[in-house]
Legacy VTK file of the C-alpha trace (Angstrom):
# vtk DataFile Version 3.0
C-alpha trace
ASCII
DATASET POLYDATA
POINTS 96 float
11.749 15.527 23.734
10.608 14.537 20.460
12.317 12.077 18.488
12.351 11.839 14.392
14.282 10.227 11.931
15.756 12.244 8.971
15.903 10.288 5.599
17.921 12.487 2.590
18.386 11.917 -0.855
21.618 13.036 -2.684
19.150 15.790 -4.806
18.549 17.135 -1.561
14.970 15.692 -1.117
14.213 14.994 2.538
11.708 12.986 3.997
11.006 12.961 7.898
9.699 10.160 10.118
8.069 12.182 13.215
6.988 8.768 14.850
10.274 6.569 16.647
10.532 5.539 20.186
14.062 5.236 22.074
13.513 1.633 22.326
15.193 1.404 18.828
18.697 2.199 20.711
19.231 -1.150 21.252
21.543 -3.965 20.230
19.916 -5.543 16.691
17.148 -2.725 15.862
20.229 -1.534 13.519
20.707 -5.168 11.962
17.042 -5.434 11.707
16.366 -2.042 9.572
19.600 -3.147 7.750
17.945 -6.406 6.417
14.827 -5.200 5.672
15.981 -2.297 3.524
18.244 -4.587 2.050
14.843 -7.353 0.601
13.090 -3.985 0.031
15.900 -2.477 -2.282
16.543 -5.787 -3.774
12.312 -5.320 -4.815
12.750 -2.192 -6.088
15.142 -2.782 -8.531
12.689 -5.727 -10.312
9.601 -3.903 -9.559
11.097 -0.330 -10.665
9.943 1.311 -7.209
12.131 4.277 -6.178
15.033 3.711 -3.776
13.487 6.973 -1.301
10.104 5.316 -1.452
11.883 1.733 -0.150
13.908 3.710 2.343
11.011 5.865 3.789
9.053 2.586 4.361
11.489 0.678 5.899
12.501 3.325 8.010
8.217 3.796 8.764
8.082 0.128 8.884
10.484 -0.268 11.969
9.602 2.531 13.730
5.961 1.521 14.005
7.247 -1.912 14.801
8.911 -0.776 17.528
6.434 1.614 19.097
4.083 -1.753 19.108
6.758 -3.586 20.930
7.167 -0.698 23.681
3.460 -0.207 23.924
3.339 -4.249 24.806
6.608 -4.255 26.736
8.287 -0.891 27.422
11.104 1.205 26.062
13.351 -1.211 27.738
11.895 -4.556 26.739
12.271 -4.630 22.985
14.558 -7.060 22.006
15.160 -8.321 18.324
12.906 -11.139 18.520
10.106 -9.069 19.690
10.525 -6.516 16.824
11.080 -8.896 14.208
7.496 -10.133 15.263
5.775 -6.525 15.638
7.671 -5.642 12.524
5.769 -8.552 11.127
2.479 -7.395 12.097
2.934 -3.878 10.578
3.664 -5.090 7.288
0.971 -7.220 7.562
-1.148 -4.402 8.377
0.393 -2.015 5.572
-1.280 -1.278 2.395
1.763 -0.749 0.332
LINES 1 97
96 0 1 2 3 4 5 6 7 8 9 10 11 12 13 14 15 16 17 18 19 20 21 22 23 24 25 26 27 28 29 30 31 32 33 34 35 36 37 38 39 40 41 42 43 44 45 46 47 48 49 50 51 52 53 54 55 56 57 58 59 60 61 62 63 64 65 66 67 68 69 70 71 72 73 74 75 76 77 78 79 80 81 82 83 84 85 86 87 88 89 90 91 92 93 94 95
């Protein structure tokens, strides 16, 4: 089964991730995506970026995070320390 994540914009504007793993279904993935798209949005504002571009790489951002941290530990071995540090080495890794 393929997984994706759907992002929407209220103009109807859709943007889809086609890369996730199910090891983002657990406790704190949520909380992490939540903080990061919060420093992202809080960027955009000062750096006049728009809010779907933020979004879609935050959403990008986490899922490739998390597909390092399952390669390295399994589905069922990412915890939120472990993404926080793979999340780290994506952005790090990221041209944007």
């Amino acid at each position: 089964m393929q997984r994706r994540t759907v992002i929407a914009d209220s103009q109807g504007a859709m943007w889809i991730n086609p890369e996730t793993t199910p090891a983002l279904a657990r406790r704190g993935s949520g909380d992490m995506l939540t903080g990061l798209l919060g420093g992202l949005l809080a960027q955009a504002t000062h750096r006049n970026i728009p809010t779907l571009d933020m979004v879609t790489t935050a959403a990008w951002w986490h899922s490739q995070a998390a597909i390092l941290a399952a390669n390295d530990r399994t589905e069922l071995g990412v915890d939120g320390v472990t993404l926080a540090n793979d999340l780290i080495r994506v952005i790090s890794n990221s041209s944007y």
